[in-house]
N, C-alpha and C positions, 0 to 999 in steps of 0.2 A: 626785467630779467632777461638775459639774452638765451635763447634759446638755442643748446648743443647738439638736440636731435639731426639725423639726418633729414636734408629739404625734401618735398616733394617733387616730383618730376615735372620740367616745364616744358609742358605740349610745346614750344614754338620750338621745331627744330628744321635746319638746315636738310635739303634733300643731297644726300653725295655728289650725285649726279649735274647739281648744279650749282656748286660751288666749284672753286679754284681749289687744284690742290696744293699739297702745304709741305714745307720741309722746317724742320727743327735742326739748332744747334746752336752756335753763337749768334747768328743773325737768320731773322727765317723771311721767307718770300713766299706772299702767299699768293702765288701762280704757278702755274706746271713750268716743269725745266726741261731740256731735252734725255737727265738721266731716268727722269721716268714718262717718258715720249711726249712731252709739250713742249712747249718753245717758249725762249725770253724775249722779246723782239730787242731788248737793249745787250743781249750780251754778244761777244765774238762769236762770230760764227765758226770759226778755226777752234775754237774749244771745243764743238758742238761731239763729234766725230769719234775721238776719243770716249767720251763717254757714252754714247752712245755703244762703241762696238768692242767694249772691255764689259764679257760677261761674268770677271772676279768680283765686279762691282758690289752687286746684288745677290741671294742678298748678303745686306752688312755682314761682315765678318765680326769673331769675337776676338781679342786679343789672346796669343798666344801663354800668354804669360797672366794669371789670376792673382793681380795685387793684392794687398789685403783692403779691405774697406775700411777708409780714415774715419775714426767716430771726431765726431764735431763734438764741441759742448751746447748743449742746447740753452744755454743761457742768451748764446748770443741773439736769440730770435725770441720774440712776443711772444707772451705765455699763451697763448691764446693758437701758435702756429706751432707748439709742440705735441708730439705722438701723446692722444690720449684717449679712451675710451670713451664713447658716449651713450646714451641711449636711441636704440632701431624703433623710431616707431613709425619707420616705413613699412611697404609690403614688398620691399627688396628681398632676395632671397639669400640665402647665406652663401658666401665665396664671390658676392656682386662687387666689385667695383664703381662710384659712383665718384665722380668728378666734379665739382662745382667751381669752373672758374672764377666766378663771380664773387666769392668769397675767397678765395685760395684755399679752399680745402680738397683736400682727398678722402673717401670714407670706402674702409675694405671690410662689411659685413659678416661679422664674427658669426649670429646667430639670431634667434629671431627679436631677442630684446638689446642689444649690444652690438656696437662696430666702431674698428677703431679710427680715428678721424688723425689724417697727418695734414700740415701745413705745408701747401707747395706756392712756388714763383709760376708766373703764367705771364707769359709773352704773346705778342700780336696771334703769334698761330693759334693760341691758345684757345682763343675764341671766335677762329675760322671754320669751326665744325662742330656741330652738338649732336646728339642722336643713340641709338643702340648700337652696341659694336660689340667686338670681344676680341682675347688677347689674341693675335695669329701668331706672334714669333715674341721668342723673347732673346735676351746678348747679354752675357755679362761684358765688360768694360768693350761695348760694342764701335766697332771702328764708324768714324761720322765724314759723309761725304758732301762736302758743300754745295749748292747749286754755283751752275756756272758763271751766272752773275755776281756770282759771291765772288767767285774764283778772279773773275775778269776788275773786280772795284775794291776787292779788299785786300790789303796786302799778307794781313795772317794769311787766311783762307787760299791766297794764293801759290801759298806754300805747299799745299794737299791739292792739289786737282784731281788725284786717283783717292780720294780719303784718308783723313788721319787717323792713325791707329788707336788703340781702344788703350786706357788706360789715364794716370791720375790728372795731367792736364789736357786733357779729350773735354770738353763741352757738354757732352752726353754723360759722363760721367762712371759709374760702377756699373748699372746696370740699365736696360732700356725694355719696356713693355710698346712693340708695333700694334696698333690698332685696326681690325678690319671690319670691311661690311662683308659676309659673304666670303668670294675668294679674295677679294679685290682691296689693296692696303689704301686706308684711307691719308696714310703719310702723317697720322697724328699721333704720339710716341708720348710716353708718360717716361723720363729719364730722371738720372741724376743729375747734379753739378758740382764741376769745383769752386763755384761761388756761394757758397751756405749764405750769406748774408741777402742774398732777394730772396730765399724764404717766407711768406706773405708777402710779397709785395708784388705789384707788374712793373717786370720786366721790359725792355726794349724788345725782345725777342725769343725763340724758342715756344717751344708749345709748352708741357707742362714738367714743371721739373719740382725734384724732391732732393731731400739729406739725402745722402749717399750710403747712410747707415738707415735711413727710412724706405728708400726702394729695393735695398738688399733687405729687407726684413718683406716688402712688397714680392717681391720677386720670388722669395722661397712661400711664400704662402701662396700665390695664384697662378696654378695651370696652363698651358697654353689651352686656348678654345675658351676659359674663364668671360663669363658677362661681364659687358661693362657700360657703363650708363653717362654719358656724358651732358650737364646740363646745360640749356642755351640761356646766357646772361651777358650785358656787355659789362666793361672794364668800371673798375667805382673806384 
């Protein structure tokens, strides 16, 4: 019988401090860039500069204009990656977030016997960071800035070198939750997509993405400053 509870928390996590850090969107690179003070050694250095000394950058902007959120039919995705409520029989507390990339699930703790559990896509970043965090900023249709490597190898991305604005073919999606330790963003973002169909599944890229009608239901239920729990597991 497969078991819908949420998992228990798995001690092996990543320490911030010594990992790479991560960016999300269509492709992610999990090493620092120079728009959040690292460097690429493969990218143009002439890009560097720019980004660097454009303080509009950061942080992401929201779109000026509040789409409406496209509801998908949930048929298209495994029953199994559709919003549904499960049984808590963690010692999570209510309003926790708890992340399981390993599974593609997301679980947003109703209360102490019930949480509702949504299907997300998880890309490489996805499981570049595990550990305690909480929501530090959140963006409706939040503008997504590519790293510069991106900028310099890929020719969409190369179209946005100052960020692509927020809105329905934005990567990021309707809405985006930033994740921190402390003061300090750990670049790991729980967003939406306008690809519904890698809904359970891994992804080429991006850290961890949801329906766009499931992170806007995310988004208005959890706080900024909200727990969040992300577990260390690799890709299956």
């Amino acid at each position: 019988m497969t078991d819908h509870s949420i998992p228990l928390m798995n001690r092996r996590r990543l320490v911030l401090g010594s990992i790479a850090l991560l960016t999300c969107g269509s492709r992610a690179v999990a090493q620092a860039h120079p728009l959040y003070g690292g460097s690429d050694p493969g990218a143009d250095p002439s890009l560097a500069a720019p980004w660097q000394s454009d303080p509009t950058l950061l942080p992401p902007k929201e779109s000026e204009t509040d789409f409406p959120v496209p509801q998908v039919n949930p048929d298209i995705i495994p029953a199994e990656f559709r919003r549904q409520t499960v049984p808590n029989n963690s010692s999570y507390k209510p309003g926790t977030v708890i992340v399981d990339p390993a599974h593609r699930f997301l679980y947003y703790v109703q209360d102490q016997t019930t949480a509702i559990r949504f299907g997300v896509g998880v890309g490489r970043a996805g499981f570049a960071w595990s550990g305690s965090a909480r929501v530090g900023m959140k963006r409706r249709w939040p503008r997504w800035v590519p790293p510069v490597e991106m900028v310099q190898r890929d020719e969409r991305a190369a179209k946005w070198p100052n960020g692509m604005p927020g809105g329905p073919e934005n990567p990021l999606g309707a809405r985006a939750l930033y994740l921190f330790v402390g003061n300090e963003d750990t670049l790991y973002r729980i967003h939406g997509t306008n690809e519904p169909r890698t809904i359970g599944t891994a992804v080429s890229s991006g850290c961890v993405r949801m329906l766009n009608q499931d992170i806007a239901e995310l988004f208005d239920l959890v706080p900024v400053g909200a727990p969040v729990e992300v577990l260390a597991g690799e890709p299956v």
